[in-house]
Structures are given as C-alpha cells and as structure tokens.
SELO-767468 format. One record per residue (C-alpha): residue in one letter; x, y, z. Coordinates in steps of 0.25 Angstrom, whole numbers, plus 2048, in hexadecimal, padded with zeros to 3 digits. Layout:
N
PT   type    xx    yy    zz
PT      a     X     Y     Z
...
This chain:
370
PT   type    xx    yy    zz
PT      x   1C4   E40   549
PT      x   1BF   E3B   53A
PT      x   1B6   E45   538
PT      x   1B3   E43   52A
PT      x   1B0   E34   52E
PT      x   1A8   E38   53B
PT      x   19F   E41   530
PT      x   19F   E35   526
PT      x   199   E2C   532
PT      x   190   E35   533
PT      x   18B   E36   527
PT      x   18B   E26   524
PT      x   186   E22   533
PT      x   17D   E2E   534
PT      x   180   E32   541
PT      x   184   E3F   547
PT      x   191   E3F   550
PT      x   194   E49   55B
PT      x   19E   E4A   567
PT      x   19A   E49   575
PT      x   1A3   E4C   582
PT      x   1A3   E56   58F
PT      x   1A2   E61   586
PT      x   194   E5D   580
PT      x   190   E58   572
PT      x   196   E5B   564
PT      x   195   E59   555
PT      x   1A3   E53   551
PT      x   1A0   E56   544
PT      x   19F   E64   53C
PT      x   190   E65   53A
PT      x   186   E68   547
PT      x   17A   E5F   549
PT      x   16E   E60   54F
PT      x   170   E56   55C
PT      x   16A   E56   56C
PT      x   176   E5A   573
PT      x   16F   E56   581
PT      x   16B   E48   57B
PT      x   17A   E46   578
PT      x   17E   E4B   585
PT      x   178   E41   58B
PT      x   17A   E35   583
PT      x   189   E38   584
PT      x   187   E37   594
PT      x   186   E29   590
PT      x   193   E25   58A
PT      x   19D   E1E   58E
PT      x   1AB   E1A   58A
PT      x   1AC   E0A   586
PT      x   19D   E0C   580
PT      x   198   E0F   573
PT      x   189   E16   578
PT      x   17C   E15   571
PT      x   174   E1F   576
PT      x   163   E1F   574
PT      x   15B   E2B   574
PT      x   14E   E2D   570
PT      x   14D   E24   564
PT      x   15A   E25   55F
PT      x   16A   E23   563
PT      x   177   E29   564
PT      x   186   E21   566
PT      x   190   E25   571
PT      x   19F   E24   56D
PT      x   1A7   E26   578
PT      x   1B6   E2D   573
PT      x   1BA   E30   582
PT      x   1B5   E32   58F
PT      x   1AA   E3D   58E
PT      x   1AB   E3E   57E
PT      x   1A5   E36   573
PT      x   19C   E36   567
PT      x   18F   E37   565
PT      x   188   E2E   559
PT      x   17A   E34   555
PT      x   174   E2C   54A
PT      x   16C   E35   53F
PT      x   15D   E30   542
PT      x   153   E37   53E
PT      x   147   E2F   53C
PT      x   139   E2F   540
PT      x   135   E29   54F
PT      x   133   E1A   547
PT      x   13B   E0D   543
PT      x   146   E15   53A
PT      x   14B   E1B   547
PT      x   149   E0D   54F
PT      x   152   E08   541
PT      x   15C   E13   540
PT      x   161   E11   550
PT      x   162   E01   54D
PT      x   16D   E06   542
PT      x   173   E10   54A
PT      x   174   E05   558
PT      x   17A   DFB   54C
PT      x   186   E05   548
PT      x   187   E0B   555
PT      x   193   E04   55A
PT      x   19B   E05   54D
PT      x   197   E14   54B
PT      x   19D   E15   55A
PT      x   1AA   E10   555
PT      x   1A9   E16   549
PT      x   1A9   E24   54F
PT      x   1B1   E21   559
PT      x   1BE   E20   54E
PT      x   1B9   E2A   546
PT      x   1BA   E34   552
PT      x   1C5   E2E   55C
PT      x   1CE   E27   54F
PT      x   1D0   E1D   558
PT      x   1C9   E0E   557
PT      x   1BD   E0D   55D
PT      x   1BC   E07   569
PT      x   1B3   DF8   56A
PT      x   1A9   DFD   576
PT      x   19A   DF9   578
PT      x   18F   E00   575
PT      x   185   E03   580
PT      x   178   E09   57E
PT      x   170   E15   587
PT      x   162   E19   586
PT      x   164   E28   588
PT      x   156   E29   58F
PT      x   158   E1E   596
PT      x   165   E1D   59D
PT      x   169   E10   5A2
PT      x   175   E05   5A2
PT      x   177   E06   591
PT      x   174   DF9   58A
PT      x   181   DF0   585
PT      x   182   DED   576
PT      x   182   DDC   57B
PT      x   179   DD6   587
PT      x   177   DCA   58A
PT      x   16C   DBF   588
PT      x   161   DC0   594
PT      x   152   DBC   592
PT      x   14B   DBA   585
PT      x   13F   DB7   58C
PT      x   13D   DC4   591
PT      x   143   DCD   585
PT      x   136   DC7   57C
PT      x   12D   DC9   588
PT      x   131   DD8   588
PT      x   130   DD8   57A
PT      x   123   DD4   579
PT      x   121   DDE   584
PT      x   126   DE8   579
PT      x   11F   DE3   56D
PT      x   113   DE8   576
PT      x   116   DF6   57A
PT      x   11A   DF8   56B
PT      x   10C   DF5   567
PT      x   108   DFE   573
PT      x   113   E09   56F
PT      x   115   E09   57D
PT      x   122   E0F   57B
PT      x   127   E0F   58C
PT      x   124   E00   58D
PT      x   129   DFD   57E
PT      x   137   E03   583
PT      x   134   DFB   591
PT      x   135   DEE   589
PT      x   13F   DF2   57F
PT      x   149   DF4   58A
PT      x   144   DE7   592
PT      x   148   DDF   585
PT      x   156   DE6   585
PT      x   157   DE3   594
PT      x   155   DD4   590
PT      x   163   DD5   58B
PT      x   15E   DCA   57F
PT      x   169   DC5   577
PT      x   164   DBD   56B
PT      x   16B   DAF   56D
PT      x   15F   DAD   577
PT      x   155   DAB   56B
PT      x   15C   D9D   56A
PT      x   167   DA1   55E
PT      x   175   DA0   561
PT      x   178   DAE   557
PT      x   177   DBA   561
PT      x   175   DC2   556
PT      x   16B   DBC   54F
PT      x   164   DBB   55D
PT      x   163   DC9   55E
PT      x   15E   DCB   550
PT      x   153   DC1   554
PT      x   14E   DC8   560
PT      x   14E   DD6   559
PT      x   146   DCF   54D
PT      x   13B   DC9   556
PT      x   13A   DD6   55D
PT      x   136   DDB   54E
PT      x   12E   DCF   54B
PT      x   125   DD4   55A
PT      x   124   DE2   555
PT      x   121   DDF   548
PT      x   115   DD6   54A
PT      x   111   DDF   554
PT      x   111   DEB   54C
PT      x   109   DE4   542
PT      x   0FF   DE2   54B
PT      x   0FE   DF0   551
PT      x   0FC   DF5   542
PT      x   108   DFA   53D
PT      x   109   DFB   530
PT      x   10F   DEF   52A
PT      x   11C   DF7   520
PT      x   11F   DFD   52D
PT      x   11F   DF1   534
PT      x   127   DEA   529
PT      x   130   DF4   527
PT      x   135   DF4   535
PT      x   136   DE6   536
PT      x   13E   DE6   52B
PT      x   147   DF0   52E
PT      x   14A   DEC   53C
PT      x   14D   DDD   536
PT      x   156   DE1   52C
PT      x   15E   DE9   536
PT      x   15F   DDC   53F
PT      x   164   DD3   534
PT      x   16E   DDE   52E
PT      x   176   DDF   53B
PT      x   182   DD5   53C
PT      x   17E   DD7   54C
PT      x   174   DDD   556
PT      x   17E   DE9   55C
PT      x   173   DED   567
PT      x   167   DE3   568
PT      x   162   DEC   573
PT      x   163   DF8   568
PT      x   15C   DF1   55E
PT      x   150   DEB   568
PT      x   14D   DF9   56C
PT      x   14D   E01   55E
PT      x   146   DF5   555
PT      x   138   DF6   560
PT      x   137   E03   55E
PT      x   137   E04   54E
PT      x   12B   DFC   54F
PT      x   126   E05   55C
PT      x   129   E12   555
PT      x   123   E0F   546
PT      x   114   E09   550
PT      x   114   E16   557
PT      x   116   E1F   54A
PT      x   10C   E17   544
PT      x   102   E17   54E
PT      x   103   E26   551
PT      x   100   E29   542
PT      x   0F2   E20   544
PT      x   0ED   E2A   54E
PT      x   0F2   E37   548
PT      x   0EA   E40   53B
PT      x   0F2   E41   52F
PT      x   0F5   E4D   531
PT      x   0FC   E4C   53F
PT      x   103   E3F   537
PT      x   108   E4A   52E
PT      x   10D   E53   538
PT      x   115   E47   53F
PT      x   11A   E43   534
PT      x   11F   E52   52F
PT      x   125   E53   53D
PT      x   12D   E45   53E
PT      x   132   E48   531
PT      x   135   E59   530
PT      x   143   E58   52E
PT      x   140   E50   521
PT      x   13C   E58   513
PT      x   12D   E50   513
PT      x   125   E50   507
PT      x   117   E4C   507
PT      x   11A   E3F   500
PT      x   122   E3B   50C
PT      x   118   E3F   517
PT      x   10D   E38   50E
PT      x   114   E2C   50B
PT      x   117   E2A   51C
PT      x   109   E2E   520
PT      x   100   E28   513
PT      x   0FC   E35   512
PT      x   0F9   E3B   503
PT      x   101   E45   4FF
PT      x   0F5   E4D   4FA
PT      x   0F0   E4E   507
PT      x   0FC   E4F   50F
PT      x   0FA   E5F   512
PT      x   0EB   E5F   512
PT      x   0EB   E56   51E
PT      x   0F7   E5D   524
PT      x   0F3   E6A   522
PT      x   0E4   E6B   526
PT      x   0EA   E66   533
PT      x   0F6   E6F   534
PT      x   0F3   E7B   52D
PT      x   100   E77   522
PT      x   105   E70   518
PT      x   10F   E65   51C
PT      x   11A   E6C   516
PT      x   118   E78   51D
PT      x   119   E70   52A
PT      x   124   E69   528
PT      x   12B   E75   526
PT      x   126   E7B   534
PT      x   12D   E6E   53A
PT      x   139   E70   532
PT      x   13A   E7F   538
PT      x   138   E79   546
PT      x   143   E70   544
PT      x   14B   E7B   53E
PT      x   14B   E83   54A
PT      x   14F   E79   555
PT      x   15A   E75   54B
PT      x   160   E84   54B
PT      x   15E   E85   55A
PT      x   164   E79   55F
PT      x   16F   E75   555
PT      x   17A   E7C   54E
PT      x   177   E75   540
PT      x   178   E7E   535
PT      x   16C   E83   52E
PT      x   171   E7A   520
PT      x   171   E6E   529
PT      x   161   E72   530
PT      x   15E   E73   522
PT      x   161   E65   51E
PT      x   15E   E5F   52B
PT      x   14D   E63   529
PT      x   14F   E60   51B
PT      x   14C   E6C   514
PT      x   14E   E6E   505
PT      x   15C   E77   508
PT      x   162   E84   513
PT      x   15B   E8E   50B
PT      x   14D   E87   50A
PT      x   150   E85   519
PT      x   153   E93   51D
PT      x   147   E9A   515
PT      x   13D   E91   51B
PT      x   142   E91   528
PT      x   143   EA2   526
PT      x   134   EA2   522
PT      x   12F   E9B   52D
PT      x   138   EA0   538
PT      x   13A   EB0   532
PT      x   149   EAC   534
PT      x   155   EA2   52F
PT      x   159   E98   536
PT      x   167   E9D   538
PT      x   15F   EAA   53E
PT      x   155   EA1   546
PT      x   163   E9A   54D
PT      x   168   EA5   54F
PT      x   15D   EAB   557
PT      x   15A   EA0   55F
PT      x   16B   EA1   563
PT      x   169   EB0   566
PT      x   15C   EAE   570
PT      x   166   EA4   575
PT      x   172   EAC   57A
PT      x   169   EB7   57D
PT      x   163   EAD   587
PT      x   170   EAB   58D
PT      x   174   EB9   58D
PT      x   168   EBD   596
C-alpha cells in the first residue's frame, strides 16, 4: 500500500478512504473520522466484483472498489454544504471523477493496475437493479413529457412526485443522438441544458430571486461545457433538478419565518463554522446593528452565545460516538484553538472533554457489567 499517496489523494480529491470487509468498517489511514458505520455497512452489501459502485444516500454519495471477494474501499467525498445547489454541484463533480478515483485507489492500495470495470450506481434507500453508466436511446417523446411533469411538481415542491418524475425520465433511457444530432455527446449536453432552460424559466416565474437563479444556471452550464463527455447522464439528470428544487424550497421557507427563527436556521445549518455577524447579515439582509436585538428578544441571547450552545451539542455527540481526538473536534467546529476549546466546553459542561468521554465510556461498561 502507498500510504503517503492514499493520504495525498485525500487531501487533493478531498475524500475520506476507509476499508470494508467481513470484519466491518476501518479507517486505513492513521487519523480516526467521524463516519456512520451502519450506513457503510450497508452500502458495502452492495459491491460487487467487476463494478466500480456509486452509492447515493440522503443527498450525498459514496464509491465502492472492490479488492477481493468481501473486501474493498470505501470512497466518501468531504461535503459539507448547506441543503441547496452547492451540494447538488459537489456530487456532479464527485459522479465526473468517480471512475478515475476508483482506479486511482485501486493502484494506490493493491500496487497492481486497476482494473477497466463499469460503474453502476444504487440508491441506498431505494434498492433496486443498479443503473449502468450507458443506456440506450428509447423515447424522447415521453422523457419531455415527464419532464414537464417535473418542472411542475418543482414549482409545487412537491418532493415525492418530483422524484416520481426524475426517475421516469431516467427510465426513458434517452441517449442524445435522438434530438436529431449525429454527436452523442453533444446530444446529452443539450438535453441536460433544456432541462436548465424549463427550470429556469420556471423559477423566474415562481419568484425566485433572479442572482440565485442566474447563478445556478450558470454554474450548471459551465459544468456541461467543461466535461470532454457526460460519464453518467442519469447522474447528472437527477442532481441538476434538485439545485433548482433545493435553493426554491430554502427560499420560500425563509418568506414564511420572522427574522429571528431565520437567524436561528441559519446559526444551525452553519454551527460548525466561526460566523461572524457580517456573515449572517450579508445571507439574511439582516443589519448587523440589529442582528442580536432581533435574536435576543426572541431567544433570551445573543447570537454568539448560541452558536456556542450548538457547538457544545455537537461536541458531545462528537466524543460519544467517535474516537477523534479532542485537537481534531476542535478544528472540525472551528474554534479559535484546543485550549479555547477545552475552557469553554469546561464552563458549560462543569468538566473537559476528555473527562466528559470518558464518563460517557464508564456508564458504558458499567452497563455491561450489570
């Protein structure tokens, strides 16, 4: 194994890598993270030899690499953004480099060339036959009829039928020669970009701002253009619907909330950052002057002190359920260093974090004991 190279991948490709096989799920490298084994463990269930496997959870993905029969990698980009269109952006790049990261990887580990195998994708909460990386053309006719369909339950974030429709559009198995152009992959690149066009006219009309509009629009297009070819189109169809989908929903739940409760949501989507009142005022249009006024006649303190209470929360479920060490807590919430860390986490729980830990372990085997 390359193990300086595997922990230079990571940094560059910003991933986490870890191990699976009968035994479980392991970091291969030095440092602990903070991970969902059971997730893993079921996503792993998945692999199989001759396949490099995308794997979608939630709003995110992870890589399967198979070494041997029951052993492989595990691929798990470093994603941290908010519920919106960065998210929707970050998966398109991680789908685009997913095959070469595979193979990548697999050298890095095995020292051996990696193997030219497929890549199929799951949806981890919804199991079925995986989804091959080239499909056929079928019916045109029918994909633009489902996404019309689409473009209408986006507007009605109507999330169950907007997925309905997404996976009937995948199910069309569309290839872009049908949009009468000999160039497959400029074909692809054309349906996707109509897609954008429908949504965009669409968000316009629904009242979304228009730089959020723009801005999507012209990310998503940029990222077409740049890529020699479209590596998953059915990937692409499904994470490009819901930047728009995602940034609608934020926006229209911020119409029907007080400033204060916008405050709080944004303190909460963002507590592991170090946020400054500049940065929650320039997000909401909130004034900095009255930032803690608003916040505080509602929840009884300032934002500062709140963002802190978050911090400790996600503190403690850090110490309970990982084995990162209390350095690496401290720079994961952001704070200023480990001592500033230690003393505020001391003041509000009457104890250090290594003392709370080791509580919580205690109780633990005292449990067991019994």
């Amino acid at each position: 194994m390359y193990e300086d190279e595997l922990i230079f991948l990571e940094k560059t490709a910003s991933i986490d890598i870890f191990e699976y096989s009968e035994q479980g799920i392991k970091t291969i490298l030095d440092s602990p993270k903070h991970y969902n084994h059971g997730l893993m463990i079921r996503a792993a269930k998945l692999s199989r030899e001759g396949f490099y496997s995308l794997v979608k959870y939630n709003s995110s993905y992870m890589l399967l690499v198979p070494l041997a029969k029951d052993k492989g990698l595990i691929l798990s980009p470093k994603i941290d953004s908010l519920n919106n269109s960065e998210s929707s952006f970050s998966n398109i790049d991680f789908i685009n480099h997913s095959t070469s990261l595979a193979e990548l990887a697999y050298f890095l580990y095995t020292k051996e060339s990696a193997p030219n195998w497929n890549r199929v994708i799951y949806n981890l909460n919804e199991i079925s036959d995986p989804v091959k990386q080239v499909q056929p053309m079928k019916n045109l006719h029918a994909f633009h009829r489902y996404a019309n369909k689409m473009v209408d339950y986006f507007a009605q974030l109507d999330d169950k039928k907007f997925k309905l429709y997404i996976n009937k559009m995948k199910s069309c198995q569309v290839f872009g020669d049908t949009l009468t152009t000999s160039n497959v992959i400029r074909g692809e690149k054309d349906i996707l970009i109509d897609i954008i066009s429908k949504l965009t006219d669409r968000s316009e009309k629904e009242g979304l701002p228009f730089e959020k509009v723009v801005f999507i629009q012209s990310v998503s297009v940029q990222k077409i253009e740049l890529q020699a070819n479209i590596l998953n189109f059915n990937g692409w169809l499904e994470e490009i619907p819901y930047a728009y989908f995602n940034e609608l929903k934020k926006w229209r739940e911020n119409l029907f909330i007080d400033k204060a409760d916008k405050i709080e949501r944004y303190l909460k989507l963002n507590s592991r950052e170090n946020i400054k009142l500049k940065d929650i005022s320039k997000e909401l249009g909130i004034s900095e002057q009255s930032l803690n006024t608003i916040f505080k006649k509602k929840y009884g303190m300032t934002t500062k002190k709140y963002l802190i209470e978050l911090k400790i929360e996600n503190d403690k479920e850090l110490l309970t359920t990982t084995e990162l060490k209390i350095h690496d807590i401290s720079e994961y919430l952001s704070f200023i260093d480990e001592s500033y860390f230690i003393s505020t986490f001391n003041k509000s729980c009457g104890m250090t974090p290594s003392k709370y830990r080791q509580n919580y372990i205690d109780k633990l085997l005292n449990k067991k004991s019994v």
